[in-house]
Biopython code that builds the backbone (N, CA, C, O; Angstrom):
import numpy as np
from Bio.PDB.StructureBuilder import StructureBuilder

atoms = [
    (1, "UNK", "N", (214.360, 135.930, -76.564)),
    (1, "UNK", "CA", (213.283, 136.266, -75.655)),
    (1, "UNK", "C", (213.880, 136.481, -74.264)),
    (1, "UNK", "O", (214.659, 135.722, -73.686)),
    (2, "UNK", "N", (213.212, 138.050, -73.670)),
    (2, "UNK", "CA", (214.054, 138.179, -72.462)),
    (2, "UNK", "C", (213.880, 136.508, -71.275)),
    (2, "UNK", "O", (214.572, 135.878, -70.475)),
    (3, "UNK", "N", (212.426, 136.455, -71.911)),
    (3, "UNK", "CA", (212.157, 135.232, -70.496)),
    (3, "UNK", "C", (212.742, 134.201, -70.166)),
    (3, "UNK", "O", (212.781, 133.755, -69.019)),
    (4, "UNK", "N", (213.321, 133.659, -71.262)),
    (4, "UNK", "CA", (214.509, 132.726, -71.290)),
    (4, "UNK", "C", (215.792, 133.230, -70.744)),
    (4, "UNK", "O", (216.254, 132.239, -70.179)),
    (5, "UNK", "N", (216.557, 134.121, -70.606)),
    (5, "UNK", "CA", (217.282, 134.508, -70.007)),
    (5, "UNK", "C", (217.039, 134.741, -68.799)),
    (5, "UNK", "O", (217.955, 135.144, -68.082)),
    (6, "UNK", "N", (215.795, 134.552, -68.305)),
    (6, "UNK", "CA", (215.665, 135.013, -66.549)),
    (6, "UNK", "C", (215.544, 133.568, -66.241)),
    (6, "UNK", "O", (215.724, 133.257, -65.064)),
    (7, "UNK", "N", (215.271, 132.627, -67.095)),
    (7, "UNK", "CA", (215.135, 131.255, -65.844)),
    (7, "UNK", "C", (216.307, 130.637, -65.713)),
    (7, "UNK", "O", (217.196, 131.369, -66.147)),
    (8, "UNK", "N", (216.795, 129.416, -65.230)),
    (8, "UNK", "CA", (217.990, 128.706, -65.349)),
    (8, "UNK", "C", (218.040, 128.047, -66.235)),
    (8, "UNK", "O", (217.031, 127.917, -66.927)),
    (9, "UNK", "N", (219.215, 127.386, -66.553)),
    (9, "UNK", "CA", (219.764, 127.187, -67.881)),
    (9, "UNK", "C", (219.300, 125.813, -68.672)),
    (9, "UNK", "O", (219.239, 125.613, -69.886)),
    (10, "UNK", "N", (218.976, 124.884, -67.504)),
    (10, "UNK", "CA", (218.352, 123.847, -67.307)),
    (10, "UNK", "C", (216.513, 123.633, -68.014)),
    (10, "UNK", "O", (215.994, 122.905, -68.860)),
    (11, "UNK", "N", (215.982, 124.854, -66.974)),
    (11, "UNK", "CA", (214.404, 125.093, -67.558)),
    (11, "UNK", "C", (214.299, 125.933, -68.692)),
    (11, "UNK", "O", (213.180, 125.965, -69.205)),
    (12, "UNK", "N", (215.164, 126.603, -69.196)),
    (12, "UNK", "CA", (215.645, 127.378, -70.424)),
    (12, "UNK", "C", (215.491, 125.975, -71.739)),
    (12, "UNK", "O", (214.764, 125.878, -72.727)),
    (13, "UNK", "N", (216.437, 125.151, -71.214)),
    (13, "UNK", "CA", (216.872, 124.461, -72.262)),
    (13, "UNK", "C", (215.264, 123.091, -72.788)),
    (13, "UNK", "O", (215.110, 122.433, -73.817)),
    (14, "UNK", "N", (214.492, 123.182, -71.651)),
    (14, "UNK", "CA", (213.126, 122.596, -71.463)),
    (14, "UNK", "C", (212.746, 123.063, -72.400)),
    (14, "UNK", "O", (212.986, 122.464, -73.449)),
    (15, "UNK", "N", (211.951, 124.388, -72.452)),
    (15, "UNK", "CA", (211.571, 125.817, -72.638)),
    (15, "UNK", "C", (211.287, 125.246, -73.979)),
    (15, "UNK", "O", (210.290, 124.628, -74.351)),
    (16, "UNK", "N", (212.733, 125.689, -74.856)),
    (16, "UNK", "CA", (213.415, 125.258, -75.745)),
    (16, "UNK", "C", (212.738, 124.210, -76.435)),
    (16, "UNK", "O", (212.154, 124.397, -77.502)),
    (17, "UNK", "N", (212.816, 122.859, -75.716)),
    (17, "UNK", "CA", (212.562, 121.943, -76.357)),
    (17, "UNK", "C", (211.318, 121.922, -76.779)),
    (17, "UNK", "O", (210.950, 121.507, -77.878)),
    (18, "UNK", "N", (210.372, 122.541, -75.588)),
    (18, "UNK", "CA", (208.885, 122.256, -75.922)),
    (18, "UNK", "C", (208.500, 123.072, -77.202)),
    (18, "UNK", "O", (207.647, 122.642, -77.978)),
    (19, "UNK", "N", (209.053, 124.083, -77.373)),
    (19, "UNK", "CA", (208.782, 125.379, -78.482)),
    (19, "UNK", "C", (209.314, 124.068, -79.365)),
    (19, "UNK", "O", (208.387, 123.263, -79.279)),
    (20, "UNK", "N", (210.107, 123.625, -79.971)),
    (20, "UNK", "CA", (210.447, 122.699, -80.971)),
    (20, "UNK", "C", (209.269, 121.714, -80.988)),
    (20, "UNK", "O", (208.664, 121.517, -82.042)),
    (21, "UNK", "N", (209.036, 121.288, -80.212)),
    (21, "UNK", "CA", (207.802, 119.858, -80.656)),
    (21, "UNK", "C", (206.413, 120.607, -81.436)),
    (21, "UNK", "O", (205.667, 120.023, -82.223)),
    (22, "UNK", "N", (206.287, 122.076, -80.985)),
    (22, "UNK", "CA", (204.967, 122.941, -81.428)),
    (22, "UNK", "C", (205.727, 123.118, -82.629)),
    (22, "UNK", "O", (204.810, 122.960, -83.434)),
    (23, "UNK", "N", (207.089, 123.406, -83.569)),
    (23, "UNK", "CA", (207.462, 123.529, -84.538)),
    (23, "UNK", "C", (207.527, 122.404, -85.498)),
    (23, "UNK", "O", (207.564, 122.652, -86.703)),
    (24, "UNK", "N", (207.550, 120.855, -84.939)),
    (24, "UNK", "CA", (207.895, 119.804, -85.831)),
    (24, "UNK", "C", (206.587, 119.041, -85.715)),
    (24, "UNK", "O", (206.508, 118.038, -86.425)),
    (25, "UNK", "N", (205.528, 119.344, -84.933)),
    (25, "UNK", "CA", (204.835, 117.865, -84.624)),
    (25, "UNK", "C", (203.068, 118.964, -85.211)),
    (25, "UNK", "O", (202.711, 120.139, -85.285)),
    (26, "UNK", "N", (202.694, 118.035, -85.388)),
    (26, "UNK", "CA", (201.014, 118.498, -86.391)),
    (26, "UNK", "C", (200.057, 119.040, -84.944)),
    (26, "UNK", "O", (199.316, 120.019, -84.862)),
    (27, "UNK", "N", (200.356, 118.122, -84.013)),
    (27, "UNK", "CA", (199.359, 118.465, -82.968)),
    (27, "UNK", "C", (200.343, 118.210, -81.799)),
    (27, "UNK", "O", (201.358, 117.555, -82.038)),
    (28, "UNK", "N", (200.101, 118.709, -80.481)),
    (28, "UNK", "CA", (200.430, 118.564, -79.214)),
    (28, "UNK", "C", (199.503, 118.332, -78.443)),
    (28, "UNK", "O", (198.383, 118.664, -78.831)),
    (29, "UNK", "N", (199.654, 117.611, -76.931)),
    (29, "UNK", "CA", (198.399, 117.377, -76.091)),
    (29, "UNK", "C", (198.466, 119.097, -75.233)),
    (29, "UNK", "O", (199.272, 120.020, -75.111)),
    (30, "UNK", "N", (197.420, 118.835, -74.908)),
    (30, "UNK", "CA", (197.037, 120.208, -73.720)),
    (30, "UNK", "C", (198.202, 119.950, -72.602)),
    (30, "UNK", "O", (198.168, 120.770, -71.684)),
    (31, "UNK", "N", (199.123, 119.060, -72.522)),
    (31, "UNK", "CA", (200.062, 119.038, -71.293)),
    (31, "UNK", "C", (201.046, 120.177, -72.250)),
    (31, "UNK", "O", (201.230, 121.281, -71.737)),
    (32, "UNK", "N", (201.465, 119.990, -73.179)),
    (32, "UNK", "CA", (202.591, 121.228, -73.419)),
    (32, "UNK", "C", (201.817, 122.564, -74.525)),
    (32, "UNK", "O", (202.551, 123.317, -75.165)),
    (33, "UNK", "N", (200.552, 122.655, -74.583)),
    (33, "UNK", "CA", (200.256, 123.537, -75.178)),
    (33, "UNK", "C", (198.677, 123.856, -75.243)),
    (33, "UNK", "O", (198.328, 123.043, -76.099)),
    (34, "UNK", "N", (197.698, 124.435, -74.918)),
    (34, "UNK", "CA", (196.592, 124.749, -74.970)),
    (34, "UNK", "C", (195.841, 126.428, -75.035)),
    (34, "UNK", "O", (196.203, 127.465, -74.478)),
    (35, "UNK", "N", (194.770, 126.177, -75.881)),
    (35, "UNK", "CA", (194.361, 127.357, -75.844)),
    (35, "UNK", "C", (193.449, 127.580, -74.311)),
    (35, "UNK", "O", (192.865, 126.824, -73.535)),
    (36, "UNK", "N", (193.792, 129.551, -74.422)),
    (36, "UNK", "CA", (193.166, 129.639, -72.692)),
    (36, "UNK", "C", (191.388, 130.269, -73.210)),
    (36, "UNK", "O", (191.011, 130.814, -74.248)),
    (37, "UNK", "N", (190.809, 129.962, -72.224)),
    (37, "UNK", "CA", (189.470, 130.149, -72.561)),
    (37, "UNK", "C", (189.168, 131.824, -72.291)),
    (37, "UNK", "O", (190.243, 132.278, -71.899)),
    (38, "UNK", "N", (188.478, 132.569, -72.323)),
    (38, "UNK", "CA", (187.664, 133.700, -72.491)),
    (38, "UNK", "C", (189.091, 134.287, -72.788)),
    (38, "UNK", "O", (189.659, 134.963, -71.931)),
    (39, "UNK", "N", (189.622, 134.044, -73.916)),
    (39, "UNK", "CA", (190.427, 135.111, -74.359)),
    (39, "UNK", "C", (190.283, 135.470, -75.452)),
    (39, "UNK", "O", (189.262, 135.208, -76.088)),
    (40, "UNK", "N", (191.428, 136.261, -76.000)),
    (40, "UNK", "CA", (191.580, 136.728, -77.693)),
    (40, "UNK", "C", (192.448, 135.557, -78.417)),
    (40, "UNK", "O", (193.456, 135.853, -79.059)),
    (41, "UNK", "N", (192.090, 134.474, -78.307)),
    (41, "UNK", "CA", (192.510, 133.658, -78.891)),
    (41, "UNK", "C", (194.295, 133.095, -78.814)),
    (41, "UNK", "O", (194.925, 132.384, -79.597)),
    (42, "UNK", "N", (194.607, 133.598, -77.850)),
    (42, "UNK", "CA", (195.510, 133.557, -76.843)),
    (42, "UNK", "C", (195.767, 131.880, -76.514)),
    (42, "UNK", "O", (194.846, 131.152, -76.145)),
    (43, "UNK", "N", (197.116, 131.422, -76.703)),
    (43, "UNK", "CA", (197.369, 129.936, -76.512)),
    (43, "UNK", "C", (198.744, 130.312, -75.117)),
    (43, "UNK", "O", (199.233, 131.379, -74.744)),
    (44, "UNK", "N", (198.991, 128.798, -74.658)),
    (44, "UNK", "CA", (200.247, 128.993, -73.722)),
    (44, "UNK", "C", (200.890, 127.181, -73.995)),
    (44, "UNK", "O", (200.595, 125.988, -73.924)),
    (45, "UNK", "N", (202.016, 128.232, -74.362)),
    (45, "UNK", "CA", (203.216, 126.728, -74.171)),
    (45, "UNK", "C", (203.035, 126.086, -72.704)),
    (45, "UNK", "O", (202.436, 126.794, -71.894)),
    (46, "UNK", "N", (203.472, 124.864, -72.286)),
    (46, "UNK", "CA", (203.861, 124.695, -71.106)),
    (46, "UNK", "C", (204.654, 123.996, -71.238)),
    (46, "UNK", "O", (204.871, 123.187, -72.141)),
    (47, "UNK", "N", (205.566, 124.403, -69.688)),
    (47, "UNK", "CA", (206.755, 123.724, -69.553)),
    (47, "UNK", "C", (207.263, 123.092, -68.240)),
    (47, "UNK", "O", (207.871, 124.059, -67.781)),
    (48, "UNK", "N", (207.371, 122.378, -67.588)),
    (48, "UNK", "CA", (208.152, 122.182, -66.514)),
    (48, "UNK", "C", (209.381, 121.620, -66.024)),
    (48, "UNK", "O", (209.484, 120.423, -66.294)),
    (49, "UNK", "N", (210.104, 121.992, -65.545)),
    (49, "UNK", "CA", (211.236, 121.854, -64.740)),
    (49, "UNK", "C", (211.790, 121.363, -63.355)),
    (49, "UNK", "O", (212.373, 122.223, -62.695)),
    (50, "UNK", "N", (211.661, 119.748, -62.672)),
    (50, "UNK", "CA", (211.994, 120.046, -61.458)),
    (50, "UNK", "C", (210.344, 120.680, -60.898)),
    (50, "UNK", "O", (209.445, 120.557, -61.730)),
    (51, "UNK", "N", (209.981, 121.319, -59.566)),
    (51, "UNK", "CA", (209.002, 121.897, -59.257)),
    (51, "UNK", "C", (208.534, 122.830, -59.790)),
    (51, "UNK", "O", (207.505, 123.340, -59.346)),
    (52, "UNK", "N", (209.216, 123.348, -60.982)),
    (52, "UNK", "CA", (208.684, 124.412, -61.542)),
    (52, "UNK", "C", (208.248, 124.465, -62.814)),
    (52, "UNK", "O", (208.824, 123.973, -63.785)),
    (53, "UNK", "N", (206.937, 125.234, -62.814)),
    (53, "UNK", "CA", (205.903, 125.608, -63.924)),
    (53, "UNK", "C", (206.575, 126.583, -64.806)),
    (53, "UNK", "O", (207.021, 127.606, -64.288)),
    (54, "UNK", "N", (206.735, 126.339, -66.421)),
    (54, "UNK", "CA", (206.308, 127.933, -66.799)),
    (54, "UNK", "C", (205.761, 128.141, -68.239)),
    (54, "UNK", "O", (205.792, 127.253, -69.091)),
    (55, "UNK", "N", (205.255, 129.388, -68.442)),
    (55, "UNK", "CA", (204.517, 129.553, -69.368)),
    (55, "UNK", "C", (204.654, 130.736, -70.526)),
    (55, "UNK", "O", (204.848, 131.913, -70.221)),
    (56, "UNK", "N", (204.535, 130.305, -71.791)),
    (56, "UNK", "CA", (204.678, 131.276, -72.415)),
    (56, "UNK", "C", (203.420, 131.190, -73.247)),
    (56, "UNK", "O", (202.902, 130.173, -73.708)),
    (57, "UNK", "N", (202.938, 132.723, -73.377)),
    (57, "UNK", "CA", (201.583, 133.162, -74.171)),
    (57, "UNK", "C", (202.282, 133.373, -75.526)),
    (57, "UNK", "O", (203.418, 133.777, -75.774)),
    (58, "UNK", "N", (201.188, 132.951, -76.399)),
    (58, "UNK", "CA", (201.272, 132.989, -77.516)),
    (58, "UNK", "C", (200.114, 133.258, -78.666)),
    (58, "UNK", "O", (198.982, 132.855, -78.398)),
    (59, "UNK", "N", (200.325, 133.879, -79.856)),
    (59, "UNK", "CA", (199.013, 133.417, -80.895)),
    (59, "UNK", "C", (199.179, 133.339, -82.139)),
    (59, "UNK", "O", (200.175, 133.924, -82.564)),
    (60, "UNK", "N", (198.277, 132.597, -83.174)),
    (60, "UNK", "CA", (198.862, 132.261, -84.338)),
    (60, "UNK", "C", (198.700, 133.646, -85.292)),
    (60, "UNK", "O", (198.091, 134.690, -85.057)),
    (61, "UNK", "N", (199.282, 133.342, -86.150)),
    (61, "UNK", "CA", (199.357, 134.867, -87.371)),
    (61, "UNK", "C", (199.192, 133.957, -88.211)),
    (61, "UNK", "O", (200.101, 133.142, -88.368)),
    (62, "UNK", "N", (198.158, 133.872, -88.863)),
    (62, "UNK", "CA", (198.435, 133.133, -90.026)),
    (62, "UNK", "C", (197.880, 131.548, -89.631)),
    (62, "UNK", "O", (197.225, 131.335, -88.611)),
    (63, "UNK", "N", (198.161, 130.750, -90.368)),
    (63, "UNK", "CA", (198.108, 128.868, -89.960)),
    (63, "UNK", "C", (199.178, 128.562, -89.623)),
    (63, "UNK", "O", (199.185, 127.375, -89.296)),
    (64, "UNK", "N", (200.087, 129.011, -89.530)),
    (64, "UNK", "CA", (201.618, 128.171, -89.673)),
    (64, "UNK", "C", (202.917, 129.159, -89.177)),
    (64, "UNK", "O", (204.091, 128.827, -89.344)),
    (65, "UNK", "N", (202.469, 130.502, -88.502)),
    (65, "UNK", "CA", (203.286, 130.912, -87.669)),
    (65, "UNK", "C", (202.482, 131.357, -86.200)),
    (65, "UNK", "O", (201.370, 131.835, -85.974)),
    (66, "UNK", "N", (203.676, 130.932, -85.304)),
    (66, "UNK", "CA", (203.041, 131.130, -84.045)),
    (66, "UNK", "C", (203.836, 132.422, -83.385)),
    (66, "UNK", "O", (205.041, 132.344, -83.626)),
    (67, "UNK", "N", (203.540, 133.374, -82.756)),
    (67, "UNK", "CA", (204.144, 134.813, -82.442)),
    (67, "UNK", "C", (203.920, 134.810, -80.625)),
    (67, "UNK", "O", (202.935, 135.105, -79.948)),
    (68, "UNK", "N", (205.326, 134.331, -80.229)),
    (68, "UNK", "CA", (205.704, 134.451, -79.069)),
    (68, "UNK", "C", (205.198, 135.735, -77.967)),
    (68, "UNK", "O", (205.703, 136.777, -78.384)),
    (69, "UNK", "N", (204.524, 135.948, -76.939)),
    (69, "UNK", "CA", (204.416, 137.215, -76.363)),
    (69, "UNK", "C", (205.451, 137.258, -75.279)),
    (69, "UNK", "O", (206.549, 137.809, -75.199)),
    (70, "UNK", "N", (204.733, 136.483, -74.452)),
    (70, "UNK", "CA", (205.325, 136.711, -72.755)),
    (70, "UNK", "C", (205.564, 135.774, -72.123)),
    (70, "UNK", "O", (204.791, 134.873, -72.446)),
    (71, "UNK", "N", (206.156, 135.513, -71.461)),
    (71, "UNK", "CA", (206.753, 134.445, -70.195)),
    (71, "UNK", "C", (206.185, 134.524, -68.938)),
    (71, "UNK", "O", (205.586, 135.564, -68.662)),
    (72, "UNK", "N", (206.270, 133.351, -67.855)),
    (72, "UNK", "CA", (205.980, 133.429, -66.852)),
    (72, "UNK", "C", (206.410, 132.504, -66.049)),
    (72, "UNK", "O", (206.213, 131.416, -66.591)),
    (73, "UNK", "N", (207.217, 132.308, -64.367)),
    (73, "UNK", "CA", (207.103, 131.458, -63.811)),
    (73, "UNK", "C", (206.008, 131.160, -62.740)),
    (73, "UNK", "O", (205.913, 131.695, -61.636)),
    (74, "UNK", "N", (204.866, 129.812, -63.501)),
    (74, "UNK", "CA", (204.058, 130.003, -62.175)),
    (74, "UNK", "C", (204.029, 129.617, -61.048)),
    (74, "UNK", "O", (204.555, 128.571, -60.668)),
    (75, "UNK", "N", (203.127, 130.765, -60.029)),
    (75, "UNK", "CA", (203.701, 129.940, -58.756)),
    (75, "UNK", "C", (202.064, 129.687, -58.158)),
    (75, "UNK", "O", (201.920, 129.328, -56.990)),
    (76, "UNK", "N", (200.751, 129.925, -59.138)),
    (76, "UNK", "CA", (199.943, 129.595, -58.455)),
    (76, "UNK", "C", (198.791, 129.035, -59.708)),
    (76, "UNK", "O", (198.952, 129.165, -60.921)),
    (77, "UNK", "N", (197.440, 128.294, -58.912)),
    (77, "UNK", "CA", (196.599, 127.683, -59.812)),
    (77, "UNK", "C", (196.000, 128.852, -61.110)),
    (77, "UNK", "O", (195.988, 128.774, -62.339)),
    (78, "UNK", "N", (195.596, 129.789, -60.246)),
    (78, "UNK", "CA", (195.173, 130.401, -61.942)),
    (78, "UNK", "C", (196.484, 131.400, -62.248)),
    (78, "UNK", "O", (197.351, 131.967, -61.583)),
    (79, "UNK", "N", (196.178, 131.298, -63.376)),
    (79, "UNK", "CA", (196.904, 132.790, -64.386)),
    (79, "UNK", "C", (196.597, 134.103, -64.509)),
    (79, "UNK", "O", (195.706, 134.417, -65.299)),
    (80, "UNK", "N", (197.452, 135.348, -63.558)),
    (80, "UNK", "CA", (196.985, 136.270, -63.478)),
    (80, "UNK", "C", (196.099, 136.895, -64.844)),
    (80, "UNK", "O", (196.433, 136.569, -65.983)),
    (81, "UNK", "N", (195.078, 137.712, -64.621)),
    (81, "UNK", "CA", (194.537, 138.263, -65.791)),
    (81, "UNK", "C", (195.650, 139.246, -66.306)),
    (81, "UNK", "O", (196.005, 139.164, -67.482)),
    (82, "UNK", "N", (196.275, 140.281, -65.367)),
    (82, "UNK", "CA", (197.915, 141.093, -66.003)),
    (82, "UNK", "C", (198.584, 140.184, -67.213)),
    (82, "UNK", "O", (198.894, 140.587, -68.334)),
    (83, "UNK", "N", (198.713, 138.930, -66.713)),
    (83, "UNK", "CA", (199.409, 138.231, -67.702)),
    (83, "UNK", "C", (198.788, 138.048, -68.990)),
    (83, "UNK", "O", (199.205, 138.463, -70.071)),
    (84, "UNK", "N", (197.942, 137.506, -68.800)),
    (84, "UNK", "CA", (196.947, 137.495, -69.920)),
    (84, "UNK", "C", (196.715, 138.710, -70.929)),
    (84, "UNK", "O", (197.036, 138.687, -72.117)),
    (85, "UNK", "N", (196.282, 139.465, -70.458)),
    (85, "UNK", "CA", (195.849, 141.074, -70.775)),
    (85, "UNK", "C", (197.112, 141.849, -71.630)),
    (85, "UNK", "O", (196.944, 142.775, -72.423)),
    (86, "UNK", "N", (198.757, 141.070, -71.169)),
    (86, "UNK", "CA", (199.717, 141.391, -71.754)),
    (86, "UNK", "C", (199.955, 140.733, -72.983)),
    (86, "UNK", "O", (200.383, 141.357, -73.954)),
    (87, "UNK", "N", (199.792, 139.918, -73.006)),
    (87, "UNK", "CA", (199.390, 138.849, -74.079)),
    (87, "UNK", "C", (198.820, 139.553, -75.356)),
    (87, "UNK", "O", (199.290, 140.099, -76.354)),
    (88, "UNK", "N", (197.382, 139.236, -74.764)),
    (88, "UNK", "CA", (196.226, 140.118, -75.576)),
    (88, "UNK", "C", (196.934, 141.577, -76.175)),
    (88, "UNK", "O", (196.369, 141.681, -77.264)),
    (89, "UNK", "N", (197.574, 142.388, -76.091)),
    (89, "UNK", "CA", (198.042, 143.669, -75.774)),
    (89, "UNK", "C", (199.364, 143.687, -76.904)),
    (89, "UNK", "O", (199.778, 144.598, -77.620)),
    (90, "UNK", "N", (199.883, 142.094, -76.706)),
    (90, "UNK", "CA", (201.227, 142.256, -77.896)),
    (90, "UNK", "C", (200.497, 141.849, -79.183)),
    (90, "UNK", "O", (200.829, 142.118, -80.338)),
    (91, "UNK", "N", (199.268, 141.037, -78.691)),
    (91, "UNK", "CA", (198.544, 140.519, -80.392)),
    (91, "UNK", "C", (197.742, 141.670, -80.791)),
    (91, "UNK", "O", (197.259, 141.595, -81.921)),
    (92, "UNK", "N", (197.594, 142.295, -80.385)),
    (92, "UNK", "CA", (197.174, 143.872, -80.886)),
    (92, "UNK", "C", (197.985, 144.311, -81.640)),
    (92, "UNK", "O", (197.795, 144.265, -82.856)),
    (93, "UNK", "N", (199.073, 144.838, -81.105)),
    (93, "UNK", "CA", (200.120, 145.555, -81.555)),
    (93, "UNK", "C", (200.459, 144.748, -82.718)),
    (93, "UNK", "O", (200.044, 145.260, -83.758)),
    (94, "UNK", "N", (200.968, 143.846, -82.846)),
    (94, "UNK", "CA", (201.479, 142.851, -83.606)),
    (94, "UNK", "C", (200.803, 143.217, -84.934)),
    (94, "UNK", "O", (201.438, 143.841, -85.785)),
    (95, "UNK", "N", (199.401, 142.806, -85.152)),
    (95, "UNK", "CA", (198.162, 143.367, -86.050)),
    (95, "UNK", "C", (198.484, 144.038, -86.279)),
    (95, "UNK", "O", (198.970, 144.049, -87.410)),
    (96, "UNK", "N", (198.546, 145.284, -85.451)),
    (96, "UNK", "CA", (198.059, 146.420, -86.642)),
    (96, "UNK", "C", (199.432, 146.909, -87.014)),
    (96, "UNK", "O", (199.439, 147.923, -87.711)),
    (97, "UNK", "N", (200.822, 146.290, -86.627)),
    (97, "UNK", "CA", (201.822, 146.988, -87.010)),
    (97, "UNK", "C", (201.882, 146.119, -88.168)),
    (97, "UNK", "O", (202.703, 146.303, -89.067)),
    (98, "UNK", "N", (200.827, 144.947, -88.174)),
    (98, "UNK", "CA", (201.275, 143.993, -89.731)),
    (98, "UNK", "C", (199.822, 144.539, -90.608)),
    (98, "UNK", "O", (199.531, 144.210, -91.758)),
    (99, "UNK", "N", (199.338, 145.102, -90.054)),
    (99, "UNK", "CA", (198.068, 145.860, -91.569)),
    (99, "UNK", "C", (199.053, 146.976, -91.702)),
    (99, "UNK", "O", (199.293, 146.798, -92.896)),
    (100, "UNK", "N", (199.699, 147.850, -91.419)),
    (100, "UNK", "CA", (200.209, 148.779, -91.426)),
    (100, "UNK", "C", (201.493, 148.677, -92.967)),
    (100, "UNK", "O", (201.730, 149.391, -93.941)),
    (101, "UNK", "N", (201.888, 147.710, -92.561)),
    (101, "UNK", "CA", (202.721, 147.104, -93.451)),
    (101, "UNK", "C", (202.510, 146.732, -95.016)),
    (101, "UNK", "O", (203.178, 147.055, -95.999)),
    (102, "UNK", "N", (201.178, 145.825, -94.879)),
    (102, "UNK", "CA", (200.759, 145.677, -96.062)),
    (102, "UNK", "C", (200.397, 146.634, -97.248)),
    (102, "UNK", "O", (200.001, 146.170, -98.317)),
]
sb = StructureBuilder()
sb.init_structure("model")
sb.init_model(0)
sb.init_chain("A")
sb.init_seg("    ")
for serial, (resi, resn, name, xyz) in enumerate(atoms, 1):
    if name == "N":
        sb.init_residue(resn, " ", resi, " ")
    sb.init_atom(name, np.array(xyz, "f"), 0.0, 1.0, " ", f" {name:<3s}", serial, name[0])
structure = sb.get_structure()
């Protein structure tokens, strides 16, 4: 994922870890993972580092796979809708390039 390569190696390796606890553990609290409201069903990892926030959008395919979109470092209380909307935009694509398939 490009987004991991843009942060430091440190909040990278956070990043990292938190994506693993959503892979091994049945449930997580809303501190490292929650769904966002008026969306397409759109979830976000969270992570922090030191003073810094960050976030990756996500949504499930299935029960038991989760499909990474986009990254973000935040620097303010809400979440741009751009971000969001990009989100929304890869779980589109995602779909119909997987009906396409079938």
């Amino acid at each position: 994922m490009e987004f991991l390569d843009s942060v430091p190696a440190k909040a990278a390796q956070k990043i990292v870890w938190t994506l693993s606890l959503l892979e091994e553990l049945d449930s997580l609290p809303s501190s490292y993972f929650k769904k966002l409201v008026n969306t397409d069903d759109i979830w976000e990892v969270r992570a922090s580092w030191g003073s810094d926030a960050f976030r990756i959008f996500c949504f499930f395919a299935g029960s038991s796979i989760v499909v990474l979109t986009n990254g973000l470092v935040k620097k303010t209380q809400k979440t741009a809708p751009k971000d969001i909307a990009r989100a929304e935009a890869y779980k589109r694509q995602y779909l119909a390039r997987r009906k396409t398939d079938e």
